[in-house]
N, C-alpha and C positions, 0 to 999 in steps of 0.2 A: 141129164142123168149120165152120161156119157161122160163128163169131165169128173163126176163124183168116185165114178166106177172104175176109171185109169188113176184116179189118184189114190182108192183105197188096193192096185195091182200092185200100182209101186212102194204103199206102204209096206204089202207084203211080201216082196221082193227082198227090200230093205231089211224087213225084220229075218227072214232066209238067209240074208247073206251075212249078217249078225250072228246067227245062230251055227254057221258054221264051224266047225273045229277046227283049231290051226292044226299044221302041220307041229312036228318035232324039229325042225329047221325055225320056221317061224317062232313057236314059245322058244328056243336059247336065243334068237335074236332079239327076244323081250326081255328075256332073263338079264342080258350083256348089256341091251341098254338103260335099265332098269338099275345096274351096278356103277354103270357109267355116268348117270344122273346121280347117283348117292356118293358117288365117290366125290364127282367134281362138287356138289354140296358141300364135302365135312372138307374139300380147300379150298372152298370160299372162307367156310367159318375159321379155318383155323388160318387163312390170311388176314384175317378183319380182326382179329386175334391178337394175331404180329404186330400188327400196324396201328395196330392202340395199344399194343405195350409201349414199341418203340414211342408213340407220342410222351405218351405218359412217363417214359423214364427219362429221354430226352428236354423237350417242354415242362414237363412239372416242378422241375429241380428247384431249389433258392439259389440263385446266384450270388455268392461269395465274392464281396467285396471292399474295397476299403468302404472302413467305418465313416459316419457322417464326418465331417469336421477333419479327416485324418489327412493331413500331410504326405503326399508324393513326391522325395527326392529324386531329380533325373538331371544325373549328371553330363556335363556340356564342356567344352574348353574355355578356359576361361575367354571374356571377351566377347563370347557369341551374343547374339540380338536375339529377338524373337520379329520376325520380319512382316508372322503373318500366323490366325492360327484355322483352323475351318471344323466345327465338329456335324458329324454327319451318324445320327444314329447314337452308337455306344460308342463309336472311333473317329478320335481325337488326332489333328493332322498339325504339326506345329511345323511353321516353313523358318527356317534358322538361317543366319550371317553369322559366320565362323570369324574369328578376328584376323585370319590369312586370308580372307576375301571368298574362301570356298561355302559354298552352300548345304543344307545338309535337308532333309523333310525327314521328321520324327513320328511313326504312326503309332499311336498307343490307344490301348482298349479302356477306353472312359470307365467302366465299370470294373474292371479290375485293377485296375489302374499299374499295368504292367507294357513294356515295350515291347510291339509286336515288330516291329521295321524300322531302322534305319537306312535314310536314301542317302547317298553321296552322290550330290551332284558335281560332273567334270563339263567342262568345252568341250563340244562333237569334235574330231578332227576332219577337216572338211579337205 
């Protein structure tokens, strides 16, 4: 009976110290952090917000590009090779022999079919 009768002391204890009134110091530290939890809430939502717009304007888009079948003129000196070519993704690498013996690497974006880089390759000077 003894274990029955300290656990219904502490129940009441418990319930006592529950039932106390805060202080005016303690409720505006509920108050502030009460504002501080609803604040950092509406910039979560309006981050999550952000970051599914940007997806969605970014990512959503159609990509504009040449028509099926359509021909990409890319003009070269006369004489050049094509030595070598590597596509990797949407970008398109064409490794070129210039008919002066100089090197060139052509990067173009496969799906637009526009030239993003020309490389001119020289001799290191060693």
């Amino acid at each position: 009976m003894a274990g029955s009768e300290h656990g219904r002391k502490e129940k009441a204890t418990a319930a006592s110290a529950e039932a106390t009134p805060l202080s005016e110091a303690e409720q505006r530290q509920i108050r502030v952090l009460k504002a501080v939890v609803i604040g950092l809430g509406v910039l979560i939502v309006l981050g999550l917000g952000a970051l599914l717009a940007a997806v969605i304007l970014r990512g959503g888009g159609t990509v504009r590009g040449l028509p099926a079948g359509e021909t990409m003129m890319l003009p070269v000196p006369a004489g050049t090779t094509v030595e070598g070519m590597r596509l990797s993704g949407q970008v398109l690498a064409l490794r070129l022999k210039r008919a002066d013996g100089g090197r060139e690497i052509i990067v173009i974006d496969a799906r637009r079919g526009r030239v993003l880089r020309r490389v001119l390759l020289s001799p290191a000077d060693d």
